[in-house]
VOPAGU-2260 file (C-alpha; in pm, 1 decimal, decimal comma):
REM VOPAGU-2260
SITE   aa  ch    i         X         Y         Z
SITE  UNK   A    0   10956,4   14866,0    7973,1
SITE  UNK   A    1   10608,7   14999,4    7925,9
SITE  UNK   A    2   10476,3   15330,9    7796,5
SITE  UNK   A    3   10591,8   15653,9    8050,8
SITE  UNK   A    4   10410,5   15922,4    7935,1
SITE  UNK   A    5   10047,0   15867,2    7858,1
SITE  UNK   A    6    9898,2   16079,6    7525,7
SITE  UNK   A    7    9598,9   16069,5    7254,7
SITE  UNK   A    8    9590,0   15867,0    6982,4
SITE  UNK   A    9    9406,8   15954,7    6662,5
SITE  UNK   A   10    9402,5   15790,6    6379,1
SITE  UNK   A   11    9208,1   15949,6    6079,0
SITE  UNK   A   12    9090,8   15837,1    5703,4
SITE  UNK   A   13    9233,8   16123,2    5529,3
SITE  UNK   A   14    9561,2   16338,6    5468,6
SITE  UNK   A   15    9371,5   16655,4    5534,0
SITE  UNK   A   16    9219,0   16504,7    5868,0
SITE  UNK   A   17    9579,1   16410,3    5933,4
SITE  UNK   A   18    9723,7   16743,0    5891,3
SITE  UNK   A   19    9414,1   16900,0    6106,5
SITE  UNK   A   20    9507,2   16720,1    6379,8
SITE  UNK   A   21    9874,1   16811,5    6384,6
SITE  UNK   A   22    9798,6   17181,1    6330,6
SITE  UNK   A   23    9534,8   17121,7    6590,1
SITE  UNK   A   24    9788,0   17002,9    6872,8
SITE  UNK   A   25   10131,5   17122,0    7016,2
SITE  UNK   A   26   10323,8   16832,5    7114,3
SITE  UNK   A   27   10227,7   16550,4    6803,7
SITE  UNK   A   28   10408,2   16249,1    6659,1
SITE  UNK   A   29   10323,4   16090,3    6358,9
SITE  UNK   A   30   10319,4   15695,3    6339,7
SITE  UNK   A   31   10402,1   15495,7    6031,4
SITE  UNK   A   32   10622,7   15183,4    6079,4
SITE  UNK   A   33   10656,4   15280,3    6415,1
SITE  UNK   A   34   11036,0   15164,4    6431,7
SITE  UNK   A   35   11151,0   15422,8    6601,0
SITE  UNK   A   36   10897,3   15608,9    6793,5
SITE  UNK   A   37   10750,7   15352,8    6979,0
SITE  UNK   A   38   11134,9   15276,6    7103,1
SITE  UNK   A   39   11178,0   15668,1    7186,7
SITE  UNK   A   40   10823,3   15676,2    7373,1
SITE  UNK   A   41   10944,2   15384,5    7578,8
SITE  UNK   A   42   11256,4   15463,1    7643,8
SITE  UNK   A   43   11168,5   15837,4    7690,7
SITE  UNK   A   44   11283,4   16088,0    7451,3
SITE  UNK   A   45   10944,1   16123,4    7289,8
SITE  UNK   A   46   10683,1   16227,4    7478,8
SITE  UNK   A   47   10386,2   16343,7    7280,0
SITE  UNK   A   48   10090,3   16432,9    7360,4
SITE  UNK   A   49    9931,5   16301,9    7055,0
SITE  UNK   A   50   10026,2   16043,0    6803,2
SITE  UNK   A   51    9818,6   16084,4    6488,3
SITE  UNK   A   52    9819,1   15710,9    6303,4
SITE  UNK   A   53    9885,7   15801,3    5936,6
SITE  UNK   A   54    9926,0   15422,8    5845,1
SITE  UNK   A   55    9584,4   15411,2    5664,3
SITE  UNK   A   56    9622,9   15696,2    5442,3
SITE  UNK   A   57    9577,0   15536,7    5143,3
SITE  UNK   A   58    9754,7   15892,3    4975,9
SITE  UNK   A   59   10074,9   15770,4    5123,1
SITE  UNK   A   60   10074,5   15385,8    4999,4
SITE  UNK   A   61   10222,4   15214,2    4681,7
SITE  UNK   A   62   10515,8   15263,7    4430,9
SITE  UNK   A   63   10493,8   15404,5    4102,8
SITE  UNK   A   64   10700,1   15465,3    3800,7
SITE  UNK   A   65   10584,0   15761,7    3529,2
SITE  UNK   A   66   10791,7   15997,1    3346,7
SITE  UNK   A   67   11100,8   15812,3    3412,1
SITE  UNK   A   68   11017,9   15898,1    3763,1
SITE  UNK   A   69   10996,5   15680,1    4028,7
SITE  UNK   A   70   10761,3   15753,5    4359,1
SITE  UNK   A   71   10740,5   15629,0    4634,5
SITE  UNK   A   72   10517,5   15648,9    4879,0
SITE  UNK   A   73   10590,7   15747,1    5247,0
SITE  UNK   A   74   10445,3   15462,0    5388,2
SITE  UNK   A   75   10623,5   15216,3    5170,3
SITE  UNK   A   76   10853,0   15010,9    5346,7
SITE  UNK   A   77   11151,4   14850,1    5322,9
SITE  UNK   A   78   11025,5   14519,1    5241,5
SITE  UNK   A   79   10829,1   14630,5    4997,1
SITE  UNK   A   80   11079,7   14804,5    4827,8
SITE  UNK   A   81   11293,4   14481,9    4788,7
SITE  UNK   A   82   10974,9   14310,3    4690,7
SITE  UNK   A   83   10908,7   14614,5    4361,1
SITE  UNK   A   84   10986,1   14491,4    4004,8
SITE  UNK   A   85   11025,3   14826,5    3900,4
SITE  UNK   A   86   11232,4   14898,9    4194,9
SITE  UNK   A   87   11504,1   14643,0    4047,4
SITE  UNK   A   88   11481,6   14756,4    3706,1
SITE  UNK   A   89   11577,2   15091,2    3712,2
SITE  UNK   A   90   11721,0   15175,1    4064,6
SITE  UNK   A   91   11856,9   14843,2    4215,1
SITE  UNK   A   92   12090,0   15034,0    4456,1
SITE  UNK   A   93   11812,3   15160,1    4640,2
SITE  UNK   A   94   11723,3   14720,2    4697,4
SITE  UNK   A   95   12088,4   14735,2    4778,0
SITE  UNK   A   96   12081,5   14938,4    5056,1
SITE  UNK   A   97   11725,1   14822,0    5141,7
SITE  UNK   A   98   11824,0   14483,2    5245,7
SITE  UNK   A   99   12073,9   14583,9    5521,2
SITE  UNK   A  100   11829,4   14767,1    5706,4
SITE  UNK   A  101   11824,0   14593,7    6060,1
SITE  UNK   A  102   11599,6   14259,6    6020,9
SITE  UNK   A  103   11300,8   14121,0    5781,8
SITE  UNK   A  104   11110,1   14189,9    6108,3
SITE  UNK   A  105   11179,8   14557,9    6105,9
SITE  UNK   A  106   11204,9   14596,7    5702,6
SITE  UNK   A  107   10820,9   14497,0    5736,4
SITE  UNK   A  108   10732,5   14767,3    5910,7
SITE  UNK   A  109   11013,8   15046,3    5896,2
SITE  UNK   A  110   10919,5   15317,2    5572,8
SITE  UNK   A  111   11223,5   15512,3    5357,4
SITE  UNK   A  112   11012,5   15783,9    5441,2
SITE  UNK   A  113   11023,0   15755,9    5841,1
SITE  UNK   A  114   11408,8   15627,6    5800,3
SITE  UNK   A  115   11423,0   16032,4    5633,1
SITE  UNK   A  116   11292,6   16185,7    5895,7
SITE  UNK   A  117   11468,8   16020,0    6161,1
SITE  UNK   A  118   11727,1   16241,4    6047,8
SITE  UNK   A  119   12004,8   16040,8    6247,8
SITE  UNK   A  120   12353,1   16007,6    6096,9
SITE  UNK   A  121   12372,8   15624,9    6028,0
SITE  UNK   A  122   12043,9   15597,8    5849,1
SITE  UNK   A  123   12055,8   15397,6    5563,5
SITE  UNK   A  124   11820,9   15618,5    5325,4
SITE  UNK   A  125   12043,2   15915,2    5337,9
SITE  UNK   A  126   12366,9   15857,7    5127,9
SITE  UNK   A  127   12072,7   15677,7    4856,1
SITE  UNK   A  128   11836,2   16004,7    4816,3
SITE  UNK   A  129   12135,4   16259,2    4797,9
SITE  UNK   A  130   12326,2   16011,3    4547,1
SITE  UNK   A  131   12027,7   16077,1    4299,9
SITE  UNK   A  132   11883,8   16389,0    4400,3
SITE  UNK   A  133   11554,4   16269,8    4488,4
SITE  UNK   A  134   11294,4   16543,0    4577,5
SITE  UNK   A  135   11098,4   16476,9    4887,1
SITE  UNK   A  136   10709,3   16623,7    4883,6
SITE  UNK   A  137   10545,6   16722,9    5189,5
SITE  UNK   A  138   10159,3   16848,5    5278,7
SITE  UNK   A  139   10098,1   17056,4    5524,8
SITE  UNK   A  140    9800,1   17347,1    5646,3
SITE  UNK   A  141   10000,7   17569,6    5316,6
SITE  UNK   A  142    9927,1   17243,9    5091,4
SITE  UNK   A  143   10159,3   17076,9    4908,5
SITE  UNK   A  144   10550,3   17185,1    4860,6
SITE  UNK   A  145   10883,2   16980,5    4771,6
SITE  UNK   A  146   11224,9   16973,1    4885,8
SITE  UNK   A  147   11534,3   16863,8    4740,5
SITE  UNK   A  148   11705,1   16609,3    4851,9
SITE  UNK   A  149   12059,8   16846,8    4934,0
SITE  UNK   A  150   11830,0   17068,9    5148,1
SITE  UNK   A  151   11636,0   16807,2    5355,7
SITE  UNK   A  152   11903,6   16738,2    5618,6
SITE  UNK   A  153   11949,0   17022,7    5847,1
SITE  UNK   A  154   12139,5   16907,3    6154,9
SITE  UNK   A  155   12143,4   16556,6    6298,1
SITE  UNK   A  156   11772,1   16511,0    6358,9
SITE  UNK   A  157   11677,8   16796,7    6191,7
SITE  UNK   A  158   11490,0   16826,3    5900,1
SITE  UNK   A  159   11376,2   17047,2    5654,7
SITE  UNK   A  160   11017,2   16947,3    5779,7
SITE  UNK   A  161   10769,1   17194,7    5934,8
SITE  UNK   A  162   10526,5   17145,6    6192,4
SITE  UNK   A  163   10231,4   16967,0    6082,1
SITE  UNK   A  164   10343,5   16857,2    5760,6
SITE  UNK   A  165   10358,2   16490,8    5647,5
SITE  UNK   A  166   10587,6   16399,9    5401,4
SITE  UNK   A  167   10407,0   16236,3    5148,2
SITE  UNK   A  168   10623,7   16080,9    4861,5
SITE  UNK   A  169   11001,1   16042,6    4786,2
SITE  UNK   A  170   11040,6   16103,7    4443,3
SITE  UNK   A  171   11378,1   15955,4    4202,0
SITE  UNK   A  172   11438,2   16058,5    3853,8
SITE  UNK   A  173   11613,0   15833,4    3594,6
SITE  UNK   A  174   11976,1   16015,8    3575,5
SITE  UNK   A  175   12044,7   15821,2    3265,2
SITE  UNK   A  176   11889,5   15519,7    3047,5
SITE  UNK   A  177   12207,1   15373,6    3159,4
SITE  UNK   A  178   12372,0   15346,8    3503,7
SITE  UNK   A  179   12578,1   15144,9    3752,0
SITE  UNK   A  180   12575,8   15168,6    4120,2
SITE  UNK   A  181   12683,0   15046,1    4458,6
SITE  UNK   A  182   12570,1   15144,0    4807,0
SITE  UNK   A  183   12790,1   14963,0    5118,7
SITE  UNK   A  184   12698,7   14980,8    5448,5
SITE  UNK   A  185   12999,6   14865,8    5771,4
SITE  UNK   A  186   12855,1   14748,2    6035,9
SITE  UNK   A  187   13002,1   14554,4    6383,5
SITE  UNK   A  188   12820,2   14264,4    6311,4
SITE  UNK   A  189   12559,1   14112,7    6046,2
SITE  UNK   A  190   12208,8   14168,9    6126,4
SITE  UNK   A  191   12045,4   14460,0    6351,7
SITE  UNK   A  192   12355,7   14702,5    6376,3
SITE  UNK   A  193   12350,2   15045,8    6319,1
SITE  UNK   A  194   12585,4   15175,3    6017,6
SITE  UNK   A  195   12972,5   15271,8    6109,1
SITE  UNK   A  196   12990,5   15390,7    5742,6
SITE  UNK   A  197   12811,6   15432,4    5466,2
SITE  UNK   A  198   12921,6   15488,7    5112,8
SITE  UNK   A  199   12713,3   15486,9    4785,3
SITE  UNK   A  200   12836,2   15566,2    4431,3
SITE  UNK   A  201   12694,4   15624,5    4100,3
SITE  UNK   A  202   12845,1   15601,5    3720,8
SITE  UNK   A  203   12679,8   15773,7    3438,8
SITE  UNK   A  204   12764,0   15795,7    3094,1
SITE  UNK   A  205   13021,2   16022,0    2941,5
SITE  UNK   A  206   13228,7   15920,4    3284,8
SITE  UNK   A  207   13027,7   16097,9    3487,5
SITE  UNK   A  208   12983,9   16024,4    3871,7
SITE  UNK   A  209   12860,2   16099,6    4222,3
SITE  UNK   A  210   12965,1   15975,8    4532,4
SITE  UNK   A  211   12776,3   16015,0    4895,6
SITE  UNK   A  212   12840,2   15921,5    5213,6
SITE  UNK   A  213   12678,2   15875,6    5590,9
SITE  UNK   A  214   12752,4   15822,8    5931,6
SITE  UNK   A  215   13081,7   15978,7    5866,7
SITE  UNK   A  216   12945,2   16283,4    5954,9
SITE  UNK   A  217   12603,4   16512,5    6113,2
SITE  UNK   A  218   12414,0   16471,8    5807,3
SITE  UNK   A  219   12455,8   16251,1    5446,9
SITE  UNK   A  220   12652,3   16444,0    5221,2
SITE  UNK   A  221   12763,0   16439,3    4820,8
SITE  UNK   A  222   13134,3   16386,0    4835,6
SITE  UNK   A  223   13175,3   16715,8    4587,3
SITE  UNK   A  224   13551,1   16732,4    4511,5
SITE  UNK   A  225   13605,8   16391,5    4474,4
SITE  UNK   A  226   13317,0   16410,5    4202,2
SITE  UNK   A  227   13475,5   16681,0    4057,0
SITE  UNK   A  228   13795,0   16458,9    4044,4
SITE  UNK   A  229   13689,7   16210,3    3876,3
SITE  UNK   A  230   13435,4   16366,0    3604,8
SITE  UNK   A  231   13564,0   16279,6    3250,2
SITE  UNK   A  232   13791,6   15998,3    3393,4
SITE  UNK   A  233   13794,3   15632,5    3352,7
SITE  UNK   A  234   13979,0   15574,7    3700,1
SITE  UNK   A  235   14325,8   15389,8    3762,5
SITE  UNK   A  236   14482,6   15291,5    4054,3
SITE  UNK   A  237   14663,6   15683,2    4110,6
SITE  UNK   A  238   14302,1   15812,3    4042,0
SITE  UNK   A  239   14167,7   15610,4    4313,0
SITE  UNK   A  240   14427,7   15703,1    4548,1
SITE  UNK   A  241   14396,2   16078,9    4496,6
SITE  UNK   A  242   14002,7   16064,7    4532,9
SITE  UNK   A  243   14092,3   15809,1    4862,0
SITE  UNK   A  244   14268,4   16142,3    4962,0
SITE  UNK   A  245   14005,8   16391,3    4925,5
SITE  UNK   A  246   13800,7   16186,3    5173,6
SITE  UNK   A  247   14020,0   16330,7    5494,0
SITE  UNK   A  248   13884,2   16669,1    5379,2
SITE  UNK   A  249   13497,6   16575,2    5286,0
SITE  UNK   A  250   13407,7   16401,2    5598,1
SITE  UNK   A  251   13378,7   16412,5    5954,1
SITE  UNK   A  252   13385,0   16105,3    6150,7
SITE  UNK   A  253   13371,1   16115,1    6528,1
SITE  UNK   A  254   13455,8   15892,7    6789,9
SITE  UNK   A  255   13101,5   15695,8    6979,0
SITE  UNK   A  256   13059,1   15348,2    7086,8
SITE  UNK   A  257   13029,6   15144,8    6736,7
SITE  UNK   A  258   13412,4   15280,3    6624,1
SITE  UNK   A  259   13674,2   15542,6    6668,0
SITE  UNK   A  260   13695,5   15798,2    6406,3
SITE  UNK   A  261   14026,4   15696,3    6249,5
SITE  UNK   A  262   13855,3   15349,5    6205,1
SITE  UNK   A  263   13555,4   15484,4    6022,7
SITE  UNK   A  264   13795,0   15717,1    5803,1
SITE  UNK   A  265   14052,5   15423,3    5679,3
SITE  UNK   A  266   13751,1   15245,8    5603,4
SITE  UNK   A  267   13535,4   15461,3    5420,4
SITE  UNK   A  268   13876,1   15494,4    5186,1
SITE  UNK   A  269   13834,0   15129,2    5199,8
SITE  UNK   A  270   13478,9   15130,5    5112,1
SITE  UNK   A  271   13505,4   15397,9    4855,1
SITE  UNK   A  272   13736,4   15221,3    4622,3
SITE  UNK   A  273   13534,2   14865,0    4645,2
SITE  UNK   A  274   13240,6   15094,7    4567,6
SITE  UNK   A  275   13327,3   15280,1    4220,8
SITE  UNK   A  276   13481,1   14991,8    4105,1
SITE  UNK   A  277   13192,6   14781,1    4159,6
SITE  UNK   A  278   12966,4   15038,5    4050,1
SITE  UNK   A  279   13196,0   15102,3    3745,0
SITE  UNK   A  280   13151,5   14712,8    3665,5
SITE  UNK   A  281   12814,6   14713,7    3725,3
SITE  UNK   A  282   12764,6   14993,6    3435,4
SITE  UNK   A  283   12966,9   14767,2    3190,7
SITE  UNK   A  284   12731,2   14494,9    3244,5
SITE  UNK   A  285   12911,2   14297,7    3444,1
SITE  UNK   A  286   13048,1   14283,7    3811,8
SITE  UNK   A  287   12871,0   14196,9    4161,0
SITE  UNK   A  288   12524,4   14076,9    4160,2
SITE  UNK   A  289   12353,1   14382,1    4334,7
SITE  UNK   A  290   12348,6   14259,6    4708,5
SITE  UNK   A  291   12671,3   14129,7    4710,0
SITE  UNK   A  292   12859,3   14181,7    5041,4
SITE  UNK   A  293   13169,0   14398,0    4979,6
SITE  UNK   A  294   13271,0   14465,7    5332,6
């Protein structure tokens, strides 16, 4: 199927130029990896009438790690995420989740960033940023402004995003020196499937955790009472079972063409138990190589 709707393409040196040219436009899309626009311009959702190419923005490129902060960059992709050293030191979840994004084909050129924006309920990224309350920068004709992670998802495919803004950087602090996590992702089948569930946890010192899920319901969300639940706790089997309960009440499956809801809610109970523990084994040193398939 070839392009339906013909439109301008611009693709400038610079983040202001960038920005110029969305404020200068009405209907604009913004091309990084390209993933997913070029299928909606095909297929016909998206129809712009200008696609400003922000893959040379050399603002947007690389990882980093200062501050016990890590940044990066919203055209860093998914590959290159697996590929970070620093990446694997301090947040290997984030490789974890990284590596069962569709295919090597489409980790080359999908971004985090774009995945974000998509805004759709099975994306990967989601359950990840809103496990460590990553802060997400934009730039835009105001300049530059940041938004937390538990206010960037406003509907499904909605964002916190305004027009003619580019987000510019994903940004994860340390939580702890120490840490253990676990991100699992169900699927129908290995390879290019989009997520049934998604379930990520996190364990902290002093017994401290946070849970997230996605694709459960319209956006990624902190699982708050079970959190609650378990603060202070070194789980057991009836503590795990009680928190198992809570999920009925935190999220929202629905019923679409990859599984029915009551699927997707026995198995994010599922999922949610072979997560902490693995996370809480990971944190004593021990457990799961990060990458291991749990489901």
């Amino acid at each position: 199927m070839g392009f339906v709707k013909e439109f301008e393409y611009f693709k400038p040196t610079g983040l202001k130029e960038a920005v110029s040219l969305l404020s200068a436009h009405k209907k604009t899309a913004i091309l990084a990896g390209g993933t997913d626009l070029v299928v909606e311009i095909k297929g016909g959702p998206a129809a712009p009438d200008v696609v400003v190419d922000i893959k040379g923005l050399s603002e947007l490129a690389g990882i980093s790690f200062d501050g016990n902060v890590l940044r990066i960059g919203g055209l860093v992709t998914f590959t290159q995420l697996l590929q970070s050293e620093v990446v694997r030191q301090f947040f290997p979840v984030l490789q974890e989740m990284a590596a069962t994004v569709a295919s090597g084909a489409v980790r080359n050129r999908a971004t985090m960033a774009g995945n974000i924006c998509s805004a759709v309920p099975c994306m990967n990224s989601g359950p990840v940023i809103c496990l460590y309350d990553a802060q997400i920068t934009l730039f835009g004709p105001r300049g530059e402004r940041t938004v937390p992670a538990r206010d960037w998802f406003t509907g499904v495919r909605r964002t916190a995003i305004q027009p003619s803004e580019i987000l510019t950087a994903i940004t994860f602090p340390v939580p702890a020196p120490r840490q253990g996590a676990c991100f699992v992702k169900l699927g129908r089948y290995a390879g290019e499937d989009l997520a049934q569930v998604l379930v990520a946890v996190l364990v902290l010192p002093g017994h401290h955790y946070r849970v997230s899920f996605g694709a459960v319901a319209p956006v990624p969300l902190r699982a708050a009472r079970i959190e609650t639940l378990l603060q202070g706790n070194i789980p057991d089997e009836a503590l795990i079972g009680a928190a198992q309960d809570l999920i009925d009440i935190e999220i929202a499956p629905i019923t679409d063409i990859r599984a029915g809801k009551e699927y997707r809610l026995h198995m994010a109970k599922v999922m949610f138990k072979r997560a902490l523990t693995a996370a809480l084994q990971r944190f004593q040193g021990a457990g799961p190589a990060y990458g291991t398939p749990l489901i």
